[in-house]
C-alpha positions in Angstrom: -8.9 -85.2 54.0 -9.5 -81.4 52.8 -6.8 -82.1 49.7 -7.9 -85.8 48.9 -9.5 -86.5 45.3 -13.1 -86.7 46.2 -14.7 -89.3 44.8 -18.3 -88.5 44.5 -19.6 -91.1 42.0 -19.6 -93.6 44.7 -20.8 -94.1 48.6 -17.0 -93.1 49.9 -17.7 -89.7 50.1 -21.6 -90.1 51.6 -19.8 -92.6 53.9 -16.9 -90.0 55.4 -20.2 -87.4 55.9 -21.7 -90.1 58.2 -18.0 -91.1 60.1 -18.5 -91.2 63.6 -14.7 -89.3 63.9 -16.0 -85.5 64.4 -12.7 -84.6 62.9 -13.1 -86.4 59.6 -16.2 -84.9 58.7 -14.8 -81.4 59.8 -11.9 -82.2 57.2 -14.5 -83.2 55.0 -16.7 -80.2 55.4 -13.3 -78.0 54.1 -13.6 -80.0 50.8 -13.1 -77.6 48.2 -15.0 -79.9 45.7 -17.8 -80.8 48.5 -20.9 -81.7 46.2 -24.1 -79.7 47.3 -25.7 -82.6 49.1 -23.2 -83.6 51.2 -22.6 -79.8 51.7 -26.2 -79.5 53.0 -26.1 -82.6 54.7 -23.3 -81.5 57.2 -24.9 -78.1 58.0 -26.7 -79.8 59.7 -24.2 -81.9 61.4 -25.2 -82.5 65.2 -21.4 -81.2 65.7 -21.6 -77.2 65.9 -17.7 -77.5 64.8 -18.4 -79.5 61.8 -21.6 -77.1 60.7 -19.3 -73.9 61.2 -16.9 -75.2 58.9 -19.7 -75.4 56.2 -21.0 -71.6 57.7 -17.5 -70.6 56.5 -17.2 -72.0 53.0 -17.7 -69.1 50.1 -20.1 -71.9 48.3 -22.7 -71.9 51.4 -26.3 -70.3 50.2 -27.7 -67.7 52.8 -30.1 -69.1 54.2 -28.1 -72.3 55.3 -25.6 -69.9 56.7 -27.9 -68.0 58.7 -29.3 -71.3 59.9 -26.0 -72.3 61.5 -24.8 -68.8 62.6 -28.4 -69.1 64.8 -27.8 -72.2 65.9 -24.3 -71.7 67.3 -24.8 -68.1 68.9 -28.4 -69.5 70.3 -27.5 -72.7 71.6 -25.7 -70.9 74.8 -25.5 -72.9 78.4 -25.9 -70.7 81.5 -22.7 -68.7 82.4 -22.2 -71.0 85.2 -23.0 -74.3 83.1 -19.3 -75.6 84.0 -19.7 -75.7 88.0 -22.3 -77.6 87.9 -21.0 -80.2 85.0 -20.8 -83.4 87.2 -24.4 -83.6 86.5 -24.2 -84.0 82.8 -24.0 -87.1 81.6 -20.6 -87.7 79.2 -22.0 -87.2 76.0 -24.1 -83.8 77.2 -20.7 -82.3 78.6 -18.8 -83.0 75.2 -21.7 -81.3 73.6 -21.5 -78.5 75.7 -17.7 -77.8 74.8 -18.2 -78.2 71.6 -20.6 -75.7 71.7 -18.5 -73.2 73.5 -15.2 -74.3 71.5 -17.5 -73.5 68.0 -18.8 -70.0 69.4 -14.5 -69.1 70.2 -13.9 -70.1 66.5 -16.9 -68.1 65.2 -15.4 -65.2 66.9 -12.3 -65.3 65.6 -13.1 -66.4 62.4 -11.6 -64.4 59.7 -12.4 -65.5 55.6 -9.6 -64.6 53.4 -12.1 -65.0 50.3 -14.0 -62.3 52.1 -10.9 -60.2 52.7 -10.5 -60.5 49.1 -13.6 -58.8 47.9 -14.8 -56.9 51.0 -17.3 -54.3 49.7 -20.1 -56.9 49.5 -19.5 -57.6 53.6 -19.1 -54.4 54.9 -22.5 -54.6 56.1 -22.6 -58.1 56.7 -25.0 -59.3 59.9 -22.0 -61.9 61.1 -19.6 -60.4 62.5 -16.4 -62.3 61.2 -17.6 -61.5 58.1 -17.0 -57.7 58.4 -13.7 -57.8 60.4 -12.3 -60.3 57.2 -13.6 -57.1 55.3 -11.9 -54.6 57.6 -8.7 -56.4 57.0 -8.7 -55.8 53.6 -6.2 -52.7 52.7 -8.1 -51.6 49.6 -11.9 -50.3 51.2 -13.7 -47.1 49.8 -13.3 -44.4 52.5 -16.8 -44.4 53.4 -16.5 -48.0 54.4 -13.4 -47.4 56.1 -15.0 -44.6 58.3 -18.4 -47.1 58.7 -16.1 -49.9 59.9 -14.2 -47.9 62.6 -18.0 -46.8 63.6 -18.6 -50.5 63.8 -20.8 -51.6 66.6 -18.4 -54.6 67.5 -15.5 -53.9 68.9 -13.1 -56.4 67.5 -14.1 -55.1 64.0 -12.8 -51.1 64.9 -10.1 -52.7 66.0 -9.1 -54.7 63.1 -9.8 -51.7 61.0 -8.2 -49.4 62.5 -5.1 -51.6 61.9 -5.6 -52.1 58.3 -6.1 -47.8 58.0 -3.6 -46.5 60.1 -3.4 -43.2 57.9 -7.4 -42.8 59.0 -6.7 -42.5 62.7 -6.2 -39.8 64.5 -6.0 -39.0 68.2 -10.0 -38.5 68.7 -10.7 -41.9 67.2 -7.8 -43.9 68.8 -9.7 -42.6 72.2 -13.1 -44.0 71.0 -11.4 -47.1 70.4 -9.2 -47.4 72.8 -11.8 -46.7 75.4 -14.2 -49.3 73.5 -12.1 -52.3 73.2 -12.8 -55.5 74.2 -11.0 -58.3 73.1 -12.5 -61.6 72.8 -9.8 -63.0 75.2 -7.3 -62.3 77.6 -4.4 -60.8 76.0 -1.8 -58.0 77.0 -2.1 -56.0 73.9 -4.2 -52.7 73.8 -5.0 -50.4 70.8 -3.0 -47.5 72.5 -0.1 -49.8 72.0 -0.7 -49.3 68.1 -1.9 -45.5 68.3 -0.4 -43.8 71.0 -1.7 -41.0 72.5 -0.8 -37.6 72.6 0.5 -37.0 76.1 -2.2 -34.4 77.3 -4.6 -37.1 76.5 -2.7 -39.4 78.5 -2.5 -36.8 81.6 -6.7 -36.7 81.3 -7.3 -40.0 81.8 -5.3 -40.7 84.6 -8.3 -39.0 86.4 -10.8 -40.8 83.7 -14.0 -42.9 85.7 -13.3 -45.7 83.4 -9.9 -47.6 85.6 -9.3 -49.3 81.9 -8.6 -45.7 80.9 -6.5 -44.4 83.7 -4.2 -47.5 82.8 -3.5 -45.5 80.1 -1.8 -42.8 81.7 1.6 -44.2 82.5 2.4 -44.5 78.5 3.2 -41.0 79.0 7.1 -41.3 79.9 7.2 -38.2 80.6 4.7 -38.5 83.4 4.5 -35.5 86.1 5.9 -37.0 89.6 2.1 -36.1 91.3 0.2 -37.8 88.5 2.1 -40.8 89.0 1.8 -41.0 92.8 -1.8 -40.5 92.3 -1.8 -43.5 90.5 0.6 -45.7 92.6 -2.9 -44.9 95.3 -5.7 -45.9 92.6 -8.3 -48.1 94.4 -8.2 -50.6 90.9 -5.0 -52.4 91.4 -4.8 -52.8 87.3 -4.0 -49.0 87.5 -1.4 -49.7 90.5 0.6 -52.4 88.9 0.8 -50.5 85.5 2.1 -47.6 87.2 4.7 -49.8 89.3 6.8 -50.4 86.0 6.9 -46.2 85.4 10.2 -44.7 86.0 9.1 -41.4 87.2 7.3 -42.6 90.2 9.6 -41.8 93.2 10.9 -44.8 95.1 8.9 -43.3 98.4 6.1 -44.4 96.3 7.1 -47.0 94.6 8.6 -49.1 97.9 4.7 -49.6 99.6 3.5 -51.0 96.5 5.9 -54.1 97.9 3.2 -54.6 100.7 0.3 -54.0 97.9 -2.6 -56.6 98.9 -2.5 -57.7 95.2 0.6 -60.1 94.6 0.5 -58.8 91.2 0.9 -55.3 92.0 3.5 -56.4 94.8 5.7 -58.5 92.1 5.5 -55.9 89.4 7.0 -53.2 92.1 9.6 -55.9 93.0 10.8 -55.6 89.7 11.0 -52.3 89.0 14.9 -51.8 88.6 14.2 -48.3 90.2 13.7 -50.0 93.7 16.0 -48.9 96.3 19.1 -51.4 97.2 17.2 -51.7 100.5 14.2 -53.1 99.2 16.0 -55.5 96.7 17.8 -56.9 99.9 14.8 -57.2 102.4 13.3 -58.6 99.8 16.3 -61.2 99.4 16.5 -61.6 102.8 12.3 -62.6 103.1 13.1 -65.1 100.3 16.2 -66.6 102.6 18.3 -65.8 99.4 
């Protein structure tokens, strides 16, 4: 639909605006030669997916962008919306998900027209907007430093990927210890900017349990530190420190009994484990 001649000197293209298929007019909201009308016409599409497609074209005026960017980040359920959903009739549930499938997308929504000139968006109010900025590689210093300082966490993130040269241990701290991703994944900015191993040492003692995961990046980990760690009350911070190498196998072999599986099956892999665990283990498993 998106790369289809658009012919816009009859009804087709005023009938695919009003097709009852969500994904047609999506597809038709990516139009590159999308006259103004029709453009106007699906912003205010009762789909959220279809309006955020037109929310994301370089052609949209400002107003009509803000317009949809309140719409979608207003138009939230109640966290616990899904428990309850039996009650919703079928069309009020798909509404719902659509809702919360266009607020994902908005999040991760990254422009590479906005990449492409980024100065303009460096102090944009959405926030895709100024992480397709912080992407770009050729940013002023000033807006370099102003993006790291971000106040949203996936855009110091994405920044501080695009300026590696910019970051040095103090700020991969204040990001590391700031990150939140927008959904479960494994990676962590320390995985990009490791840290010095003093720093590393520091927060295995830090409040923050996200921090003292930290610690065991430090290979070189003292034997007490890591013990401490096997003992941490968050079991995050005992199933990172089951995979180190310098914790002793005294330590290591309890973490089979861990009340957290996860914990318990990280340890079971460790290929540190004494021959004795690996065949009790075996032997529990009637293998």
């Amino acid at each position: 639909m998106r790369h289809c001649t658009l012919d816009t000197a009859t009804a087709t293209a005023h009938r695919l605006a009003e097709d009852p298929n969500d994904e047609v007019r999506e597809e038709l909201a990516e139009h590159p030669d999308l006259p103004p009308a029709l453009r106007d016409k699906l912003a205010q599409d009762p789909n959220l997916r279809v309006a955020l497609r037109i929310f994301a074209r370089q052609d949209t005026p400002e107003p009509t962008r803000a317009a949809i960017h309140a719409q979608i980040v207003s138009d939230v359920p109640p966290l616990d919306w899904l428990a309850d959903h039996q009650a919703l009739d079928d069309d009020a549930l798909d509404r719902e998900l659509t809702g919360e499938l266009a607020r994902a997308e908005l999040r991760t929504l990254r422009l590479p027209w906005v990449t492409a000139d980024p100065v303009p968006y460096a102090d944009s109010p959405y926030v895709c907007f100024r992480a397709s900025a912080a992407m770009s590689d050729h940013l002023p210093p000033q807006l370099v430093a102003q993006l790291l300082d971000d106040e949203e966490s996936s855009v110091r993130t994405t920044m501080a990927l695009h300026a590696r040269d910019r970051i040095d241990p103090d700020t991969a701290e204040r990001i590391a210890r700031t990150y939140r991703p927008d959904k479960m994944v494994s990676w962590r900015p320390a995985d990009d900017f490791p840290l010095p191993a003093d720093v590393l040492r520091r927060l295995a003692t830090d409040p923050d349990p996200r921090m003292r995961q930290l610690a065991p990046c430090d290979p070189d980990l003292p034997v007490e530190i890591a013990r401490r760690l096997a003992a941490d009350p968050d079991h995050m911070v005992r199933r990172t420190i089951a995979t180190h190498p310098r914790l002793p196998a005294e330590d290591l072999t309890p973490l089979l009994g861990d009340p957290s599986e996860s914990v318990a099956a990280t340890a079971a892999a460790n290929p540190n484990l004494p021959t004795t665990g690996m065949h009790q283990l075996l032997a529990l498993l009637g293998l």
